[in-house]
N, C-alpha and C positions, 0 to 999 in steps of 0.2 A: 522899567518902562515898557518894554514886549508882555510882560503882563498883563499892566495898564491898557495896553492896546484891544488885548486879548478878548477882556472881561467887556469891554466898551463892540465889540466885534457882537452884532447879533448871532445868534449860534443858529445852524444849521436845524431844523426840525426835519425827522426825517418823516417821509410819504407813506403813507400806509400802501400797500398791494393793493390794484384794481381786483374788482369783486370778479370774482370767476362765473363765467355759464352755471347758475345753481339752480336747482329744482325745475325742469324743464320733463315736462310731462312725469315729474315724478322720478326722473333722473339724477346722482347725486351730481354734486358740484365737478367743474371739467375746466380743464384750461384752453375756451374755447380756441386760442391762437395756437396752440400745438398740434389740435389736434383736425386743423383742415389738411386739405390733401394738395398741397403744394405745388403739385405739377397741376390739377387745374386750377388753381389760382390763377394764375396767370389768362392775362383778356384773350389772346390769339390762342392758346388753347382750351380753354372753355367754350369762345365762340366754336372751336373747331366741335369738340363732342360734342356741342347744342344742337348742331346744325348737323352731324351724321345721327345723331337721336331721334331726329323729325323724317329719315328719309332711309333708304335700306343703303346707298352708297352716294356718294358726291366724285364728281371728278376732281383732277387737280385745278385744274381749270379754274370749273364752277366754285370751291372752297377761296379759290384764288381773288376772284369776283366778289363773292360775298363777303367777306370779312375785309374787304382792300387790303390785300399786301402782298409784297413782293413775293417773287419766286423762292427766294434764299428766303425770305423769313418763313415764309410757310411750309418749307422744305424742314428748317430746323426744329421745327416746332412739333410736326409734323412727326418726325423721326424720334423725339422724344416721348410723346403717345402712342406710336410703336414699339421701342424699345420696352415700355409698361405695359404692353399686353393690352393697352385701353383700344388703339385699332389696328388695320389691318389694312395692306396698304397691295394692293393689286397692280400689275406693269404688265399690261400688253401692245401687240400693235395695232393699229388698223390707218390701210391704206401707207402701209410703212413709214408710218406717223408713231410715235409711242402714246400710249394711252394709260395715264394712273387714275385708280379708283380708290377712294377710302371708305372701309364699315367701321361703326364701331363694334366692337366686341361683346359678348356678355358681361367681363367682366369690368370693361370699360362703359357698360350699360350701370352696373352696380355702383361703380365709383363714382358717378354721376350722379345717383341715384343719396348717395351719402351725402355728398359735398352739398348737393341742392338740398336735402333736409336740415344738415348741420347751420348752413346759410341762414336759411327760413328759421330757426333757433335763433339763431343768433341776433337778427332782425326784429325776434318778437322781445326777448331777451329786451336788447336795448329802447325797442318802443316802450315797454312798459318802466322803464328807469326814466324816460322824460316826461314822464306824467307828475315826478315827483317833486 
């Protein structure tokens, strides 16, 4: 009877693999979801590099303002882009006030500089699959 049942059981078909990023400028095939850069993925840290990309430093402040968000969040976020060498994070005082600055770095210039291309791939990638 668990036979019976078995056979009468439509069977699972299994899914083939999503097609990988292939032939992009002549580049071979890539598994574009591995291969972004994880820490800026995320919105509050990409806004953050966007926005010291366009300018030589931001305050804590100003970064605070632009992107809406709290102190703690932009603090943590913040310190995770430091910890990666993507910026650099300046404490002074003035008027015995504290004052923080961020740059980005060069190499936090470069990894920007990736993620936004790999993006833009990725983007044309999928534009040209809903054509079909």
């Amino acid at each position: 009877m668990v036979a019976e049942a078995a056979r009468r059981r439509p069977r699972e078909r299994a899914t083939p693999p999503a097609p990988a990023v292939a032939a992009i400028k002549g580049e071979p095939a890539r598994d574009a979801a591995r291969e972004l850069d994880t820490l800026l993925h995320h919105r509050l840290r990409l806004g953050l590099a966007s926005a010291l990309a366009a300018v030589e430093s931001l305050s804590f402040n100003d970064l605070k303002a632009l992107l809406e968000t709290s102190d703690g969040n932009l603090s943590v976020h913040a310190r995770k882009l430091e910890d990666a060498g993507y910026v650099t994070c300046t404490k002074t005082f003035e008027n015995r006030r504290p004052h923080t600055d961020y740059r980005l770095t060069a190499h936090g210039r470069q990894a920007l500089g990736r993620y936004l291309t790999h993006m833009e791939a990725i983007i044309r990638v999928t534009k040209d699959t809903l054509g079909r």
